[in-house]
Steps between C-alpha positions, in 0.01 A plus 500: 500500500553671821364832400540670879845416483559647115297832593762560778791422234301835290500679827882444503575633174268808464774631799740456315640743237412443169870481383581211730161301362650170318354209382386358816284809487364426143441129542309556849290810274397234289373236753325832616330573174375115458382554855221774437460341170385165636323675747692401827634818548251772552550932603171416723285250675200486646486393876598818679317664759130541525536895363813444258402152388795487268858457560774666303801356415783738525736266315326451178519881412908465590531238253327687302736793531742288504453368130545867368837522648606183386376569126613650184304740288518283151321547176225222451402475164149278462516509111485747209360826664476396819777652720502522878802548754470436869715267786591193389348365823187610448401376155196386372375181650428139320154412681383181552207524290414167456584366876268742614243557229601859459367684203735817390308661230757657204493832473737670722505330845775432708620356856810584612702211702495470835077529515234210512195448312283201636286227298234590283665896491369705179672784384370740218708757318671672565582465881792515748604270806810637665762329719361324861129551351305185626167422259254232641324154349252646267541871488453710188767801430296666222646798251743778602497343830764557724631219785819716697752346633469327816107526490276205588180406327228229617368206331189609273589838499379716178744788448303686196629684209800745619495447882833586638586321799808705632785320553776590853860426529580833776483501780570161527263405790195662361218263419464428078167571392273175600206395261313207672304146372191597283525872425376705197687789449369751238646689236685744513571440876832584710598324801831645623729565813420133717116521449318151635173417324287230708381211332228489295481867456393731188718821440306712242629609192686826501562437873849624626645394831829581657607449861379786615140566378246463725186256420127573571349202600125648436391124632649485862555927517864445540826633336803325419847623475859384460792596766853467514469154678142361364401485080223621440263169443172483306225254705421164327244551278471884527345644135756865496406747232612864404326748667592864651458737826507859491797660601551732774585850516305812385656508117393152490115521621493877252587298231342182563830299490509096628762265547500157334387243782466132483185311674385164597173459351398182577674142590475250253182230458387268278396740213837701526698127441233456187637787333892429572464140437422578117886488449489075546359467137857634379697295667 
């Protein structure tokens, strides 16, 4: 299928108001959904420029937007006292478990249509992966998990026990939060607002990072911070805890006040792989 050509057919209608919409609309939303689904179609790719390395796709998140106007709120009913209600383009989606080896624990999980899982994919309950999500070969979305919409996760990435990877839809051209091959993510972690984690990199647990906190790299003496035209990007490798600074002013240094602060403590080697790797005798 010629995808380029179908994304500009999404482009087309999203201008359009939603009462003129019709079924060429719907039909084309659908090829769009199986698209992302399949994997084709994708809110990001790597291969950008040497700081960005990522490049967004503006017309995924259209689409997306595109599906809400083109939907009905309708009661879905999933047996006896089970009741949910949503857009009857964005229901639940039928995975290919078994073409892809994907293992969708019971218990409360769901994937919404329109996002990708890859082969060998483990899910534990209950988790969440929201429209234009993208989850690599091999990656483990463990309880109370969160995958937002749009966001992109690695191969071999770990996403522990009720990490929340924030999902983007507006603006449209800001970057989706960006996970990359062979990360462990702890509990209890938040990646939000575009973030970019390198490959091979350990976020602590309890670490929170938005587009605009600043990173102590304690390694190479450096900070890094987002902007309005570059994501804030965690090195390959980097090992980012919690940590804090004091803050400034007189009321803060009278009352011995510090701001939460996150810091590169080390980049990962062989005995920081030993520990993440323990995950392999689950899958």
């Amino acid at each position: 299928m010629d995808f380029k050509a179908l994304l500009e057919q999404i482009d087309a209608h999203f201008e359009m108001p939603a009462d003129e919409l019709g079924a060429a609309a719907r039909e084309d939303f659908e090829l769009f959904l199986k698209g992302l689904e399949s994997g084709a179609i994708r809110a990001a790719r790597p291969g950008g420029e040497a700081e960005a390395k990522w490049v967004v796709n503006s017309s995924v998140k259209r689409g997306i937007l595109l599906g809400f106007r083109l939907g009905e709120t309708i009661e879905m009913n999933c047996g006896e006292g089970l009741q949910f209600s949503d857009k009857d383009t964005y229901p639940a989606q039928k995975l290919p478990v078994v073409e892809r080896n994907v293992r969708v624990v019971p218990g409360g999980n769901s994937v919404r249509r329109g996002s990708y899982l890859g082969n060998n994919v483990t899910m534990m309950p209950p988790a969440f992966v929201n429209v234009g999500a993208y989850v690599g070969d091999g990656s483990m979305i463990d309880s109370h998990a969160l995958v937002g919409s749009c966001a992109q996760i690695g191969a071999g990435v770990h996403l522990s026990a009720a990490a929340q990877i924030g999902g983007v839809l507006e603006p449209i051209g800001q970057t989706p939060v960006i996970v990359e091959d062979n990360v462990m993510v702890g509990g209890n972690v938040g990646l939000y607002e575009g973030v970019q984690v390198g490959e091979g990199a350990v976020i602590g647990a309890g670490s929170v990072i938005t587009g605009s906190t600043p990173v102590y790299d304690l390694v190479n003496e450096e900070v890094y911070r987002g902007s309005s035209d570059k994501p804030l990007r965690i090195p390959e490798g980097a090992v980012v805890i919690p940590g804090s600074r004091p803050a400034r002013g007189e009321f803060a240094e009278e009352n011995g006040l510090h701001m939460a602060a996150l810091l590169i403590v080390k980049y990962r080697d062989q005995s920081t792989d030993a520990r993440t790797a323990l995950e392999e005798s689950l899958r």
